[in-house]
C-alpha positions as CSV (number, residue, x, y, z in Angstrom):
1,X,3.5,-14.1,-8.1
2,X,5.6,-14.2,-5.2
3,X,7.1,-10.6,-5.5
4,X,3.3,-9.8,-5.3
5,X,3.0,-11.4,-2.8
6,X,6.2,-9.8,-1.2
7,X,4.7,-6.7,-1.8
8,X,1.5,-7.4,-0.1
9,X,3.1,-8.8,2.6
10,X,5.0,-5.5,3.6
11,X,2.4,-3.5,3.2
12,X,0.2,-5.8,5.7
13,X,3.1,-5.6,8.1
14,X,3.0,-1.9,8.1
15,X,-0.3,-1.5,8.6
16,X,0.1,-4.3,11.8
17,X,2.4,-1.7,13.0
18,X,0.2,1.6,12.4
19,X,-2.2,0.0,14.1
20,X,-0.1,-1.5,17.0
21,X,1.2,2.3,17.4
22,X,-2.2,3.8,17.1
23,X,-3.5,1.1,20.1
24,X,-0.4,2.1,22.6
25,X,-1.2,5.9,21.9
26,X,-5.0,5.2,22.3
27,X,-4.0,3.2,25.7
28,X,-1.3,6.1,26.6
29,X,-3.9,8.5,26.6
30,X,-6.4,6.5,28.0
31,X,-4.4,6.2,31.4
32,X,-3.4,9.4,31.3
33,X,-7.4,10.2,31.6
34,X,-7.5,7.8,34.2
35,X,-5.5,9.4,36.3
36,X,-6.3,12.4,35.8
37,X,-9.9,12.3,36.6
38,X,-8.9,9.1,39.4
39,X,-11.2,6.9,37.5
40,X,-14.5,9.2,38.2
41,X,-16.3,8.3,35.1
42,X,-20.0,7.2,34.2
43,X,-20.5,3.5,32.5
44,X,-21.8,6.0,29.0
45,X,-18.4,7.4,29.5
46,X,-16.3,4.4,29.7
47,X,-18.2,2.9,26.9
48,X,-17.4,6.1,25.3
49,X,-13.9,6.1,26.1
50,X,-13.2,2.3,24.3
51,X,-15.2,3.2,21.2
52,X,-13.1,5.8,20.5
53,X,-9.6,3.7,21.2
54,X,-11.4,1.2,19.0
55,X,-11.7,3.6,16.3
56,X,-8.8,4.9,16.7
57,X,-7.2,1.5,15.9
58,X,-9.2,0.8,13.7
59,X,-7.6,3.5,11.2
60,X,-4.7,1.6,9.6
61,X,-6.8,-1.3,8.2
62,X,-10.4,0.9,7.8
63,X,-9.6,4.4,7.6
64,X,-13.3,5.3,6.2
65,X,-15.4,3.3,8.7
66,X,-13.3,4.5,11.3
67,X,-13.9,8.2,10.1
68,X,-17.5,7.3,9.9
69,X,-17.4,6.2,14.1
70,X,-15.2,8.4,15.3
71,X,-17.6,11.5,14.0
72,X,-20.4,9.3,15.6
73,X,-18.7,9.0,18.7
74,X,-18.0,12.8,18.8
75,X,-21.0,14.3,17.6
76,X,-23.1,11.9,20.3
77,X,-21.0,13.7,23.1
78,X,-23.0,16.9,22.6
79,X,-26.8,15.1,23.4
80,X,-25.4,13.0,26.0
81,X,-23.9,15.1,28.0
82,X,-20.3,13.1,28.3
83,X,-17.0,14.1,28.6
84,X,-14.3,12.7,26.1
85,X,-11.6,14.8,28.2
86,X,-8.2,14.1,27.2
87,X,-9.3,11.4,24.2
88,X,-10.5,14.7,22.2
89,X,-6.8,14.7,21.4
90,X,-7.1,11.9,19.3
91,X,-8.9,13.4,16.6
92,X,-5.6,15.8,15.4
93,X,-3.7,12.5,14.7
94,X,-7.2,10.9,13.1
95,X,-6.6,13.5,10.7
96,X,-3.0,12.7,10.2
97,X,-3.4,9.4,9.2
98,X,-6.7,10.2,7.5
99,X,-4.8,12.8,5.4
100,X,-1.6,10.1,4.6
101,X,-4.5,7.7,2.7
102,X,-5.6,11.4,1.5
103,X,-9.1,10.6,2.3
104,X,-10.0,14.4,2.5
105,X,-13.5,14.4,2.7
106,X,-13.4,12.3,5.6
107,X,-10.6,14.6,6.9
108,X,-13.2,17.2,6.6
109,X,-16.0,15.5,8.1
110,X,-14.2,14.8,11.3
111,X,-12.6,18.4,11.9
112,X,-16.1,19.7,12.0
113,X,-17.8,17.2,14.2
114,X,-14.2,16.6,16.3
115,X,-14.4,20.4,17.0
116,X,-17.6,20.9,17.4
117,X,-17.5,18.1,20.0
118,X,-14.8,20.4,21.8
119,X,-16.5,23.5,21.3
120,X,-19.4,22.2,23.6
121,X,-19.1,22.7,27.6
122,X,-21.1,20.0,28.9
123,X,-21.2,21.9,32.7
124,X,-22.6,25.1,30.4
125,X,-24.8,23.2,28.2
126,X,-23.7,25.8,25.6
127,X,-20.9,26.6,22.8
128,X,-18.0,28.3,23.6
129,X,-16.1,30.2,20.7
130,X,-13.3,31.7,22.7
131,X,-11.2,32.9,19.6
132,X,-8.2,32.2,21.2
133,X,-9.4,28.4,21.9
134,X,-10.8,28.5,18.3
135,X,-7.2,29.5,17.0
136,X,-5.4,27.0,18.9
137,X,-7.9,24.3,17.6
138,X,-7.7,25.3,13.9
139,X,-3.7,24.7,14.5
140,X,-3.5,21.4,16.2
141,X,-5.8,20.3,13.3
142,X,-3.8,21.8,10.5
143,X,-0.2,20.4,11.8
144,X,-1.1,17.3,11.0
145,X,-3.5,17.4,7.9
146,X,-0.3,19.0,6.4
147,X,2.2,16.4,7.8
148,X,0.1,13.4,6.9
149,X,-0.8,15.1,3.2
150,X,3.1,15.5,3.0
151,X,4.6,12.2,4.2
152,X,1.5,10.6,2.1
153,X,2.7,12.5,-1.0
154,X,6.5,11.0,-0.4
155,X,5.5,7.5,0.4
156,X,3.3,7.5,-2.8
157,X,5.8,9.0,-4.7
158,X,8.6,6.4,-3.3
159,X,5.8,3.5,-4.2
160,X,5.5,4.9,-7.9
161,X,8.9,5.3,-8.6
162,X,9.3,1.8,-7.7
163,X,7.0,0.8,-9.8
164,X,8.2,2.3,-12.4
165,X,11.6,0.8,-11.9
166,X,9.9,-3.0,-12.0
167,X,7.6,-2.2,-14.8
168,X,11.1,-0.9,-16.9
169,X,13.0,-3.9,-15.7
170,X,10.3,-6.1,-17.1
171,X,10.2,-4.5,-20.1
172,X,13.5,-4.8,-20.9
173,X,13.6,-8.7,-19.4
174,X,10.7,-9.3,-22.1
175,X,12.9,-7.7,-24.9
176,X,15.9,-9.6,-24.0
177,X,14.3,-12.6,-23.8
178,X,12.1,-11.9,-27.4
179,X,15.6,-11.0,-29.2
180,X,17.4,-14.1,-27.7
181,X,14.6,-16.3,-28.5
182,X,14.5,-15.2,-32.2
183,X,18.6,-15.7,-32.2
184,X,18.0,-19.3,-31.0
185,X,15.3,-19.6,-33.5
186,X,17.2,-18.5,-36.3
187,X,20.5,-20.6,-35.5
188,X,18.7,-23.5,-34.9
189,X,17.0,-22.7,-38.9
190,X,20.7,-21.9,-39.6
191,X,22.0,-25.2,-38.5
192,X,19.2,-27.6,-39.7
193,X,20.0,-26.1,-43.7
194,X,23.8,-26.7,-42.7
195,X,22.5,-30.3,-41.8
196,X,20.1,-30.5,-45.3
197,X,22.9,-29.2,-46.9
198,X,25.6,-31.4,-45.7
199,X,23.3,-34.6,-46.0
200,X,23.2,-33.7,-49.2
201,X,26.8,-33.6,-49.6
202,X,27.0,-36.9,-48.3
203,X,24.3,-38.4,-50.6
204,X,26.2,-37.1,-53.8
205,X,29.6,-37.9,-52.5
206,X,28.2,-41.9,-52.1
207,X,26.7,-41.5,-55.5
208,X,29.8,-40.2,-56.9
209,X,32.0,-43.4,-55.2
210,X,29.8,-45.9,-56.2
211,X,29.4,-44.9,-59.9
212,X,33.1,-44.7,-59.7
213,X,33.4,-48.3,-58.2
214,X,31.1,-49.8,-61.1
215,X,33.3,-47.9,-63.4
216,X,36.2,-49.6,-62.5
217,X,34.8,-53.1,-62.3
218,X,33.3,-52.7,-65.9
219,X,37.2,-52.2,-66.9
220,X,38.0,-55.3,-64.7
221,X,35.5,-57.3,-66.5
222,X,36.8,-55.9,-69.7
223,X,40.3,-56.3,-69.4
């Protein structure tokens, strides 16, 4: 129970600090915006701005009902007319971490809406596909889908080896304790027919004395 609870215990603290790391990136990029734009933004677009850090965030502990609100959050930019600016960036590393839990369909669902999001020019009211912009798009979201796929498949593979190792150990605890526990059992049979035995003995061996000792009295009396 308590390496269970060892176990769960680590896992929680890593996902604290995936989250912790995903909040000062949200907050990093959130500045950055800031002063970029000097703070011009729209109460829709600051609203905007902490959903998506929210969601962000929220990633380590809910990776699926983060995917959900994030593509929310993206696909209301194109009827509302607001600019996500520089937190657009934060859907390539949603993927990542999306792709490390290897929740692919999500993956999928937030590449399409995440780009189409960035596709849209609000001051055009219009799509652009500039292939060029397209290309570059398609690459910052397949670095990390392949990172997070790969570092997923290592850190799954580490967990199962792992496993492994425990469930051998306890398989082999369990045998040793089975064959120890029937050598106890069958000395402890051993040693209670020694201890028949030798009572035994001792019964006979008081028989023998006594019937010995009447003997000799009988040739007492006699003589």
């Amino acid at each position: 129970m308590n390496r269970y609870g060892t176990m769960l215990s680590r896992v929680n603290h890593k996902k604290l600090a995936l989250s912790f790391s995903l909040a000062l990136i949200a907050v990093a990029v959130f500045v950055i915006q800031i002063a970029v734009n000097e703070g011009n933004f729209s109460v829709g677009e600051w609203v905007l701005f902490l959903s998506i850090s929210v969601m962000f965030t929220l990633l380590a502990y809910f990776p699926k009902t983060a995917a959900v609100g994030l593509t929310i959050l993206y696909l209301s930019l194109i009827p509302s007319d607001l600019r996500a600016g520089l937190l657009i960036l934060l859907a390539p590393v949603s993927v990542g971490i999306l792709a490390f839990w290897n929740k692919l369909f999500w993956v999928l669902v937030l590449v399409i809406s995440a780009l189409t999001a960035g596709l849209y020019s609000v001051d055009d009211q219009e799509f652009s596909f500039e292939p060029i912009s397209l290309l570059m798009a398609l690459i910052l979201f397949a670095l990390p889908l392949f990172g997070g796929l790969w570092v997923g498949n290592l850190v799954r593979t580490h967990q199962l080896a792992i496993a492994t190792v425990r469930d051998q150990r306890e398989e082999l605890s369990m045998a040793l304790h089975d064959n120890i526990a029937t050598e106890l059992s069958s000395v402890v049979v051993r040693l209670e027919v020694l201890a028949m035995k030798h009572a035994e003995l001792n019964s006979q061996a008081i028989c023998g004395f006594v019937g010995i000792g009447a003997i000799n009295s009988r040739y007492v009396v006699v003589a």
